[in-house]
N, C-alpha and C positions, 0 to 999 in steps of 0.2 A: 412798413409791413402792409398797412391799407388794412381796409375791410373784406372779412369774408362770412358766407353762409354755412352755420354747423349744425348740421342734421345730426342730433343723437338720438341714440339707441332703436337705431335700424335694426329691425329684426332679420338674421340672414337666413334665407330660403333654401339657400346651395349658389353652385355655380350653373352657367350657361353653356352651351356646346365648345364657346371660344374659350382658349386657354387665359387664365387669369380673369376669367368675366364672370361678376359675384354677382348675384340677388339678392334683392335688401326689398324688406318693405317697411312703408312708415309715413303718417299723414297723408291718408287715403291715396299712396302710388305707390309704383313699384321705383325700383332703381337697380340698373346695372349698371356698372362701376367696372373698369378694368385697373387689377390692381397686378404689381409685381410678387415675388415670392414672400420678398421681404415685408413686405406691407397687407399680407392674409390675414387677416384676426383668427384667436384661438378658440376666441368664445364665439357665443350664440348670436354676439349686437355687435355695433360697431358704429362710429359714427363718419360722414361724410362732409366734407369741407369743401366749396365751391365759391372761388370769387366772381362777382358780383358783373364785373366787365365779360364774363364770359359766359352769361344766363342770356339764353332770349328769351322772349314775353310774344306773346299773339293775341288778338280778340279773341274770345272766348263764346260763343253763342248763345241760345238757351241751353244745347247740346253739345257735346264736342264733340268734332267731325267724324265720319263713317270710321273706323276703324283706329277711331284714335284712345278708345277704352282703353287700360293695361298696357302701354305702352313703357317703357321703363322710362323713368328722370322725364318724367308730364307729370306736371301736378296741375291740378286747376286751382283758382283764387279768385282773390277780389282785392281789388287796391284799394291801400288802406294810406298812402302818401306818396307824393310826389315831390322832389323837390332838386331843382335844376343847379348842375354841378360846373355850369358854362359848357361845357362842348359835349356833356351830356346829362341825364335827368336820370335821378335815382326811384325806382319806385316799391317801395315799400309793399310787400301782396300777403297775404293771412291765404292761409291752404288750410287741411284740414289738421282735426289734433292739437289746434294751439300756436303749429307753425307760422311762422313769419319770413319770410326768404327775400334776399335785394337783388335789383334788377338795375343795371345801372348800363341805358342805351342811349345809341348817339341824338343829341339835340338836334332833328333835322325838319328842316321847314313843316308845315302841317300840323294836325290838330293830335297831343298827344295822348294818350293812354288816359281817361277819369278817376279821378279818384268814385270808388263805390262799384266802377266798371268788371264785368269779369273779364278774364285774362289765363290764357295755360301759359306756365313757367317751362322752361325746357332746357337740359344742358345734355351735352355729347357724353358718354362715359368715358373716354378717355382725359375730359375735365373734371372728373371729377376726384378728389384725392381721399384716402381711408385710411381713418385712423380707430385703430381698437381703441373702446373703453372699458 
């Protein structure tokens, strides 16, 4: 099965212009999610499941970049562990809220990611999968 990241109780905002494209907020971001018919929640929340091979990570500045506020599925963080899984390095990031989210990228020559470093988290909404609670 492997590991994954489960964001609950996303609070849902509505949809977006695209069909199937939800708005969720939760540990200080947004998220848009493209979900099928089957998979809409009834209720108000709903949670979000994303594995770990399919989050990217970036340096994070004092600021993050022009235009990059409310963006959906960016969250900013701070790495809270790192630890090398051979062909790639897991890292461990705290966002806000209490969250904790994995980040698990390729082990490639160069100086990785610090622990204590900031970092925005980021995934595609069509990786990401929804499951009501």
């Amino acid at each position: 099965m492997g590991s994954t990241n489960l964001i609950e109780n996303v609070e849902l905002l509505g949809e977006a212009g695209a069909p199937g494209l939800l708005l969720g907020r939760k540990a200080g971001g947004r998220f848009a999610a493209q979900v099928g018919a089957s998979r809409r929640p009834s209720g108000g929340r709903f949670a979000i499941s994303v594995r770990p091979e399919t989050v990217n990570i970036a340096g994070a500045g004092p600021v993050e970049e022009p235009g990059g506020e409310g963006r959906p599925n960016r969250l900013v963080g701070v790495i809270r562990a790192r630890t090398c899984l051979g062909p790639a390095i897991r890292y461990r990031v705290a966002v806000a809220d209490g969250v904790e989210v994995l980040a698990d990228q390729p082990n490639r020559e160069g100086v990785p990611w610090e622990v204590g470093g900031p970092v925005v988290w980021w995934e595609p909404p069509d990786a990401l999968v929804v499951a009501e609670r």
